[in-house]
C-alpha positions in Angstrom: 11.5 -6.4 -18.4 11.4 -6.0 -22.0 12.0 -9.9 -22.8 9.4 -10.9 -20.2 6.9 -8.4 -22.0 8.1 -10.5 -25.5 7.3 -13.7 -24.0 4.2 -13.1 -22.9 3.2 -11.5 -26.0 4.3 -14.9 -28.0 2.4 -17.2 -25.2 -0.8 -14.7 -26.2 -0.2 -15.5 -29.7 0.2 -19.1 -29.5 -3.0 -19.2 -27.7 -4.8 -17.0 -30.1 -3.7 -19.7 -32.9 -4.4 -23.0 -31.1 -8.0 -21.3 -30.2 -8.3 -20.1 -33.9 -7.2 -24.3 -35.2 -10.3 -25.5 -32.6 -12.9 -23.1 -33.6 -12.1 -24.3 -37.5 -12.4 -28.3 -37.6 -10.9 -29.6 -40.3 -9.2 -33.3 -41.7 -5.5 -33.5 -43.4 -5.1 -36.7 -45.5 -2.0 -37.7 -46.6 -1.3 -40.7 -48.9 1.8 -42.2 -49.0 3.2 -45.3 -50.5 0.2 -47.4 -50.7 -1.0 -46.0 -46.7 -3.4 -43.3 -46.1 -3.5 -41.5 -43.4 -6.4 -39.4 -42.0 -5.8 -36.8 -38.9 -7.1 -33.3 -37.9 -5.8 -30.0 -38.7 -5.3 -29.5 -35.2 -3.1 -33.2 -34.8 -1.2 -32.2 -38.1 0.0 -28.9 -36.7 1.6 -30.4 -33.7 2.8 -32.8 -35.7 4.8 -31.2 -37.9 5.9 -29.0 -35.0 7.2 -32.0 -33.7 8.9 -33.0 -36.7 10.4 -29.5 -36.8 11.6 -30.0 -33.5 13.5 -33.4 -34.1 15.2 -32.3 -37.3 16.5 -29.5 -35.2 18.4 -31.5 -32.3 19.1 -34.3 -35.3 20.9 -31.6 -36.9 23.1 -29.9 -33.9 24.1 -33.4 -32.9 25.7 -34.3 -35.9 26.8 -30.7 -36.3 28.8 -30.8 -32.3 29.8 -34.5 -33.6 31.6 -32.4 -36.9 32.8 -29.7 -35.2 34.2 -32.2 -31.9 38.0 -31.7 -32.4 38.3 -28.0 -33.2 36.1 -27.1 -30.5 38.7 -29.8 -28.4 41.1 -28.1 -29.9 40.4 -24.1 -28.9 40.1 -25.0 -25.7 43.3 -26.3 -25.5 44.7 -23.3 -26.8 42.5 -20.7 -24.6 43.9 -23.0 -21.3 47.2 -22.7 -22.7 46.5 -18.6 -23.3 45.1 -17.8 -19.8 47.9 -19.6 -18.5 50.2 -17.3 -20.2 48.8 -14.6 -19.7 49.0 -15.4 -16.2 52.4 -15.9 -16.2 52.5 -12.3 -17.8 51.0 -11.0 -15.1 52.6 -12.7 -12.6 55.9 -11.7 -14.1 54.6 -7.9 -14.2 54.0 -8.4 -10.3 57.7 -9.9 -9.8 59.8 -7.1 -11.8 57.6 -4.7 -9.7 58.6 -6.1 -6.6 62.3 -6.2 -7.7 61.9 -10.3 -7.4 64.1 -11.2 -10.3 64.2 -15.3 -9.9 60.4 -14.9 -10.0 60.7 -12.3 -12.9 63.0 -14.8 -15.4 60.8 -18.0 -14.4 57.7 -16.4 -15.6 58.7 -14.4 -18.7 60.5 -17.5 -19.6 57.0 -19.6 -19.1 55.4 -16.6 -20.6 56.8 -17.3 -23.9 56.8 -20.7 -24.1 53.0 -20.4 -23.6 52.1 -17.6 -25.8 55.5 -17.1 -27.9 56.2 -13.8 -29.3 53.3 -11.9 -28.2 54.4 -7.8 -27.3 53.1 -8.9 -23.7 55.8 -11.3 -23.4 58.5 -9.7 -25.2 58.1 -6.7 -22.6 58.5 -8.8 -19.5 61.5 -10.7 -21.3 63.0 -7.7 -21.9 62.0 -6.2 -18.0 63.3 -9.2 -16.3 66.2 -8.7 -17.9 66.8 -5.0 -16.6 65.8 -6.1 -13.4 69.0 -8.3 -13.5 71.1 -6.2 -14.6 71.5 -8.5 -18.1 71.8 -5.4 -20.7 72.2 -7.4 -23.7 69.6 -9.9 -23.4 67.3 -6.5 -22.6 68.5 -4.9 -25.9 68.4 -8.6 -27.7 64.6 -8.8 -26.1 64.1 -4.7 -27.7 65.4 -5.8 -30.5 63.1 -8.6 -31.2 60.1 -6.0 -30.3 61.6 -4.0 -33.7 60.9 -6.6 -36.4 56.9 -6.5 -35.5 55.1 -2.9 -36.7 53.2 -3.3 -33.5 55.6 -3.0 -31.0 58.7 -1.0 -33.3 58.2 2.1 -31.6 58.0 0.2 -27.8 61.7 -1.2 -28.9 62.7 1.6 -30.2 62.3 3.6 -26.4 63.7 0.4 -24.8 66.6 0.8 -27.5 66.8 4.2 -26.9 66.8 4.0 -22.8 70.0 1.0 -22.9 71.8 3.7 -25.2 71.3 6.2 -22.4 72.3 4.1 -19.8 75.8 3.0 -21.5 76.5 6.6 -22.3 76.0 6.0 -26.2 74.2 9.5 -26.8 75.0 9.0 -31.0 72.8 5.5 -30.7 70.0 7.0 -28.3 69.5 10.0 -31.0 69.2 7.7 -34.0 66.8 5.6 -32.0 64.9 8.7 -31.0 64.8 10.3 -34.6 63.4 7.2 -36.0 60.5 7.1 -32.9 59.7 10.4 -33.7 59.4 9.7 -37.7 57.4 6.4 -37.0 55.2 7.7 -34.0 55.2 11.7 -34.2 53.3 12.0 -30.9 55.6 9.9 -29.1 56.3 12.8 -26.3 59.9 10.7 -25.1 61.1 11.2 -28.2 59.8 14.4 -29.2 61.6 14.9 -25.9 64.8 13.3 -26.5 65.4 14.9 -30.0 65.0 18.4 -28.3 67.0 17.5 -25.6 70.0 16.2 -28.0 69.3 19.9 -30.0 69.8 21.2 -27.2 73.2 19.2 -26.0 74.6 19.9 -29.3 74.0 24.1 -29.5 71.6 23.3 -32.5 69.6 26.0 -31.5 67.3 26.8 -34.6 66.4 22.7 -35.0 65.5 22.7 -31.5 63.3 25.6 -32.7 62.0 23.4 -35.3 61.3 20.7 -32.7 59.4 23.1 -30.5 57.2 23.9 -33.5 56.6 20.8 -34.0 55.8 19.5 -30.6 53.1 22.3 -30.1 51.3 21.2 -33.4 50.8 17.7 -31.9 49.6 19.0 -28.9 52.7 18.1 -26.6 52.9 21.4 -25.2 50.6 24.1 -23.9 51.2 27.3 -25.8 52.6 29.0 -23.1 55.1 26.3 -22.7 55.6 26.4 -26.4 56.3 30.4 -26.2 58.5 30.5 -23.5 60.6 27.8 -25.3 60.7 29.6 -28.0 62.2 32.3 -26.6 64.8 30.5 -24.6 65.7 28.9 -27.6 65.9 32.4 -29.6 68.0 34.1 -26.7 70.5 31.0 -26.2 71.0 31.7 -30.2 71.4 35.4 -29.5 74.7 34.9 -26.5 76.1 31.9 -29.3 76.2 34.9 -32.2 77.0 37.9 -29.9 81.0 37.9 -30.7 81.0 37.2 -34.3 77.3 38.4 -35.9 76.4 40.9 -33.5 73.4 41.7 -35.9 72.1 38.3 -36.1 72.4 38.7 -32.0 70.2 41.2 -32.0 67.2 39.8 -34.1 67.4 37.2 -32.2 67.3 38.7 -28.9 64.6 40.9 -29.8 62.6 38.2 -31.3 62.8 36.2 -27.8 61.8 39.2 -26.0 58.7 39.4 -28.4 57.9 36.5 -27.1 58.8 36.7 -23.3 59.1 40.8 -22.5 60.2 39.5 -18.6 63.5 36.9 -19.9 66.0 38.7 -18.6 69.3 37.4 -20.3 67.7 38.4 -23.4 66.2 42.0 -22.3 70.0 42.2 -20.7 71.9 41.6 -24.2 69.4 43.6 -26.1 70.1 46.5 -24.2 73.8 46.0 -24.1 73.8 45.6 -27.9 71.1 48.3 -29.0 73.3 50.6 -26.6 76.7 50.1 -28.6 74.5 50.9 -31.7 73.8 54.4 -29.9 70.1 53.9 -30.0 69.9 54.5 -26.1 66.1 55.1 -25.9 64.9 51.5 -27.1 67.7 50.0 -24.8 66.4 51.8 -21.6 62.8 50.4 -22.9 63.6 46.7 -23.1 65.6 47.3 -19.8 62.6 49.1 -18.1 60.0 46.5 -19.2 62.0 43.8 -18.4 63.0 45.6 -14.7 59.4 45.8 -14.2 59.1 41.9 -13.9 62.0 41.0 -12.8 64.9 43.6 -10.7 68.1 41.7 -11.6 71.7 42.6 -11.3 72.2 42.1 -14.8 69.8 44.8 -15.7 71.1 47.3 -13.3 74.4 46.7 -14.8 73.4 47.5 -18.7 70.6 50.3 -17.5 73.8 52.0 -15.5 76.4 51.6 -18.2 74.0 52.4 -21.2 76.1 55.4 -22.0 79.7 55.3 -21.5 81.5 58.1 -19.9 79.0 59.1 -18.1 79.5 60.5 -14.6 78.8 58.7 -11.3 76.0 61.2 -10.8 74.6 60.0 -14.1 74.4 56.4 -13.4 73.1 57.6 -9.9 70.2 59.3 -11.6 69.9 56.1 -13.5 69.7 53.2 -10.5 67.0 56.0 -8.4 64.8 55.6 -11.6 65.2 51.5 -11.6 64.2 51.9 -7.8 61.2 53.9 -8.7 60.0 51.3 -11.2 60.9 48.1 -9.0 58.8 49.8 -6.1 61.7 50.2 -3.7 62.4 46.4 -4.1 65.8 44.7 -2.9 67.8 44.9 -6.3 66.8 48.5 -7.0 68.2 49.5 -3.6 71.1 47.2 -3.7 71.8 49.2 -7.4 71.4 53.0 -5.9 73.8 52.3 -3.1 76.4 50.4 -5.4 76.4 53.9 -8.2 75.9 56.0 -4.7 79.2 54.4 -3.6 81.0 54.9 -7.1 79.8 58.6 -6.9 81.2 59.3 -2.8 77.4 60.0 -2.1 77.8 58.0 1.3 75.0 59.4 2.6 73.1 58.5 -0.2 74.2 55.0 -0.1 73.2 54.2 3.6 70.0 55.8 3.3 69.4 53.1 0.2 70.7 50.4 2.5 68.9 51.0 5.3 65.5 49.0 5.0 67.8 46.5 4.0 69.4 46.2 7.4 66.5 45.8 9.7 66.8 41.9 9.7 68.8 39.6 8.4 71.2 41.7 5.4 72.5 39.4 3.0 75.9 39.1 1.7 75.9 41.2 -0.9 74.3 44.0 1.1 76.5 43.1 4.3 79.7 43.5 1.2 77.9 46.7 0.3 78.4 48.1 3.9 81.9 46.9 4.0 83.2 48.5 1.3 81.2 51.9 2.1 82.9 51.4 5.4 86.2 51.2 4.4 85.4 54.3 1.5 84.2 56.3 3.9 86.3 56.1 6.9 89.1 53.7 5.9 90.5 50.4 6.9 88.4 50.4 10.3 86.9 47.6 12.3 83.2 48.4 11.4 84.6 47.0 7.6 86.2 44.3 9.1 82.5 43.6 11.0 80.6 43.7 8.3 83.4 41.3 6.5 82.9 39.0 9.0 79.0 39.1 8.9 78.9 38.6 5.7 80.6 34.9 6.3 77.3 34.0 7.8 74.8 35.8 5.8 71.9 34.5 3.7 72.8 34.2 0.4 71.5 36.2 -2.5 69.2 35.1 -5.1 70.9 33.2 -7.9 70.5 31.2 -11.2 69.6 27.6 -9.7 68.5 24.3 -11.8 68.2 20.8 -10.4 70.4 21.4 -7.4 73.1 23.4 -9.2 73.9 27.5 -8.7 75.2 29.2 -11.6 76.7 32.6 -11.4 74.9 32.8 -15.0 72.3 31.8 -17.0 72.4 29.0 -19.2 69.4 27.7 -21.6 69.7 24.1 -20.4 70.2 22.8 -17.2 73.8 21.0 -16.9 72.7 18.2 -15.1 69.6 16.9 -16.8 69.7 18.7 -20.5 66.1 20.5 -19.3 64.9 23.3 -21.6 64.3 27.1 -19.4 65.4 24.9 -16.4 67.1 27.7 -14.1 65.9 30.2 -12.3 66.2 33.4 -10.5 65.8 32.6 -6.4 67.4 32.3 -3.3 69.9 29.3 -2.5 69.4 27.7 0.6 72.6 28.6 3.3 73.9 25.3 2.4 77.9 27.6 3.0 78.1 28.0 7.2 81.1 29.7 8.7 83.1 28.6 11.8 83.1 30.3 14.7 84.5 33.4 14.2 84.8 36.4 17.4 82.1 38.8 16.1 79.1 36.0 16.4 75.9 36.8 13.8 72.2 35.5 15.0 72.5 33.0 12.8 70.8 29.3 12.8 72.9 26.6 10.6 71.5 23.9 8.7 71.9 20.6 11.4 71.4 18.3 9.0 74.5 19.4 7.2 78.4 19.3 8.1 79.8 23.2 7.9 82.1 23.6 5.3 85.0 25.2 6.4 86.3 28.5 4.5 89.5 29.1 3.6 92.0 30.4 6.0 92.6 34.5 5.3 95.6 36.1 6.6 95.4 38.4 10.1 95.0 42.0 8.6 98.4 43.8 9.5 97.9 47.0 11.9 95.5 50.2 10.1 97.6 52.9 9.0 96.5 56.3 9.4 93.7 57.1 6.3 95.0 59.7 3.7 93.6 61.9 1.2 92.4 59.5 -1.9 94.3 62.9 -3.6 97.4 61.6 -2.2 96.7 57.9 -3.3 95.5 58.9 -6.7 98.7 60.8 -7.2 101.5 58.4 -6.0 103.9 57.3 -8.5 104.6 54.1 -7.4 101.8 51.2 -7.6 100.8 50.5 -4.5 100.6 47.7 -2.5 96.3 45.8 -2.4 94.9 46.6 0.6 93.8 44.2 3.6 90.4 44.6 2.7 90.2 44.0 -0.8 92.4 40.6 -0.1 89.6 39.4 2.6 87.0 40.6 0.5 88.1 38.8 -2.3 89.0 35.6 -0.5 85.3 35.9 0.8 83.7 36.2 -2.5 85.3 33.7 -3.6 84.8 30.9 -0.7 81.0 32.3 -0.5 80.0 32.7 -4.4 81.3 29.8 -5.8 79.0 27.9 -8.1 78.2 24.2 -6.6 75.7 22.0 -6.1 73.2 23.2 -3.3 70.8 20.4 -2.6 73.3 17.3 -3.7 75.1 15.0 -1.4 78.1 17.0 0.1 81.7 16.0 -0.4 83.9 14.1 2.2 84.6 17.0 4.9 88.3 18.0 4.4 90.9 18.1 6.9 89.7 20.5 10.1 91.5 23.9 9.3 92.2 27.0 11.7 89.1 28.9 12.5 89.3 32.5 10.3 89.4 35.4 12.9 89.3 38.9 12.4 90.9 40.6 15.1 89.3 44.5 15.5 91.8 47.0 16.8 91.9 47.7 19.9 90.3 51.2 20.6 93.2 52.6 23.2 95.8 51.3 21.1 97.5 54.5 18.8 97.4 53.1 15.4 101.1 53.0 13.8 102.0 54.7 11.1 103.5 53.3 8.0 105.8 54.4 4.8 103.5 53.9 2.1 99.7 54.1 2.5 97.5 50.8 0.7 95.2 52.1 -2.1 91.5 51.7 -1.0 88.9 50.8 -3.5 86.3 53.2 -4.1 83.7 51.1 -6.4 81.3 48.1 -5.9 82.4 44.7 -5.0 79.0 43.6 -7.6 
């Protein structure tokens, strides 16, 4: 709009002038070598607009003529570019389709066309991975590390061949120098935490978390959280020989994350063999608030030692108050309800926990009240057996792996805060046992088999725990605490949950418990098994 607006505006002028040169006749003479030569103003003017005019195309002619072979010459070299580039991107196109003929024909053509371009040295250096040719890969990297352009690109592509041959020294040199060339590199801000990490360097992989959040790599809540995994992984490394040190440190983390429970969990442990009781129930409570874990019942229980079972009673009815009546603050009443002989107590804590599906540790729970209540009966054996096909309780998990304890970093992929607290999937099914549970398997997987327990012998007659307390002779473990045992073991064992399973073992004997029969008199026997009394958790 604009340009037709500026040519008719020049067309208006023009007209304006050649209307101005007719209105104002007028002669031009102009003598020259002997001739005269006698023409209007208005002749002269298109004249010499003329001349103008020739001059001009006289000029770019010889000009193009001068300038003929470099102009020849770029194009040459454009043809020869596009065609490279071409090839680069057909070559792109062929390592992402896995096509590695296509892959070497073009990076090959690639840089014969356009030579050591970063374009071309990538695709080399692809093509090669794509066929499995490692050292012309890191030969192709290594090329990329003599050009300031593409150091840092060779340096990752250094750094990945040193991970792949298991040469951890080599990836963390290359990943150092990234991170000193390139600080906002993220895979190698990554990969120098990560080797920290590996190497129990806790307070540089502080450093490196510092760092990372003043780039901008990490959120600040990542950033915190880190920091305090970090500081509480520092705190379990100094717990046996700098207990002090421990301490700051746990604190520190829990500055930072109130809810981490390893770290409310050795805080409280540590500030309670210091005597100062008060501040260790307050880390405990705060942390209990967020999280109900086992590990927190345990120190909140045993903050004082020598206290009474009716003590730590007390104590598990006040983390059940703060949870809400949650799982884990029932599960820890009835446990210290069982060490006390409040049996009553204990079922009525167990109770809501029965109405569906109990899981193991509750259906354990029941078994051992069973059998410290009334004895070696089949109502412990039951609840032994149900427990075989129980859900499974919540657990430390990361990338597919259950651990009966928390670690910083997860063992399979070096990940920072990777585990957490949650339910397993029943990836453990039982065989067929006599007492049956309404429970669905997994059909996807094959039932791993537990190990085979011994038949329980016939119950002997229950006797006064004054009796048992009192013999002088150790006696022999009971049935119960063999199957129980055998059970925990089988069911609680740390192992991958969501990898591939193992080759299935040879079929083994179904486990069966066999219940007494109810007309049957029970026998008698010399010497009565001792019965535990306390919490299989």
């Amino acid at each position: 709009m604009w340009r037709a607006l500026v040519f008719i505006g020049l067309l208006c002028v023009a007209a304006f002038g050649a209307v101005w040169l007719a209105e104002r006749p007028g002669t031009v003479l102009i003598t020259f070598a002997g001739y005269e030569i006698q023409m209007s103003v208005a002749v002269a003017a298109i004249a010499l607009a003329g001349l103008a005019l020739f001059l001009a195309l006289l000029w770019s002619l010889v000009s193009g003529l001068l300038h003929l072979p470099s102009r020849l010459t770029f194009a040459s070299r454009a043809r020869r570019r596009s065609r490279g580039y071409q090839a680069v991107s057909r070559g792109m196109v062929a390592v992402g389709a896995g096509d590695t003929i296509a892959a070497r024909r073009y990076a090959n053509e690639a840089e014969r066309l356009l030579g050591r371009e970063p374009l071309t040295l990538l695709l080399k250096a692809q093509a090669a991975q794509v066929s499995g040719n490692r050292e012309a890969a890191e030969a192709a990297f290594g090329q990329m590390m003599e050009e300031d352009e593409t150091r840092v690109l060779g340096l990752r592509g250094l750094f990945v061949e040193a991970r792949r041959r298991g040469d951890a020294g080599s990836a963390q040199q290359y990943a150092s120098e990234a991170v000193r060339l390139a600080p906002a590199a993220a895979w190698a801000s990554d990969a120098v935490l990560e080797a920290r990490c590996a190497d129990h360097d806790w307070r540089g992989a502080l450093e490196a978390v510092e760092r990372r959040a003043s780039l901008g790599l990490l959120n600040k809540a990542t950033a915190k959280r880190h920091r305090a995994v970090l500081l509480t992984a520092d705190a379990l490394e100094r717990v046996d020989h700098d207990p002090d040190g421990a301490l700051r440190s746990a604190q520190d983390g829990l500055k930072l994350a109130p809810d981490l429970v390893p770290a409310a969990a050795l805080a409280g442990r540590l500030l309670s063999r210091k005597g100062d009781l008060r501040k260790a129930a307050k880390v405990i409570e705060t942390a209990w608030r967020s999280l109900p874990h086992p590990d927190l019942a345990d120190v909140y229980l045993n903050l004082r030692p020598g206290d009474s079972g009716l003590d730590r009673l007390k104590r598990a009815e006040t983390l059940m108050k703060l949870s809400g009546g949650a799982p884990e603050g029932r599960l820890a009443v009835a446990r210290a309800a069982l060490e006390a002989r409040e049996f009553a107590r204990a079922r009525d804590a167990l109770e809501p926990l029965l109405q569906e599906r109990p899981s193991m540790r509750v259906c354990l729970l029941m078994s051992d009240l069973e059998q410290a209540e009334h004895g070696s009966t089949g109502k412990g054996r039951e609840w032994l057996a149900r427990a075989t096909r129980a859900p499974r309780d919540p657990a430390w998990i990361a990338d597919g792996i259950v651990s009966d304890h928390w670690l910083p970093i997860s063992p399979v992929t070096g990940r920072l805060d990777a585990f957490v607290w949650q339910a397993p999937p029943d990836v453990l099914v039982a065989p067929e046992l006599t007492l049956h549970d309404d429970v669905t398997a997994d059909l996807d997987e094959e039932p791993k088999p537990l190990p085979v327990m011994p038949a329980p012998a016939p119950t002997p007659e229950p006797q006064p725990v004054s009796e048992i307390v009192s013999a002088q002779e150790p006696a022999p473990e009971p049935e119960h605490d063999v199957l129980k045992s055998e059970l925990k073991a089988a069911l609680n064992s740390a192992e991958p949950v969501q990898a591939e399973p193992p080759p299935p073992p040879p079929p083994r004997e179904p486990v069966v418990f066999p219940a007494t029969p109810p007309d049957v008199p029970k026998p008698k026997e010399e010497a009565a098994p001792r019965r535990s009394v306390f919490s299989v958790w």
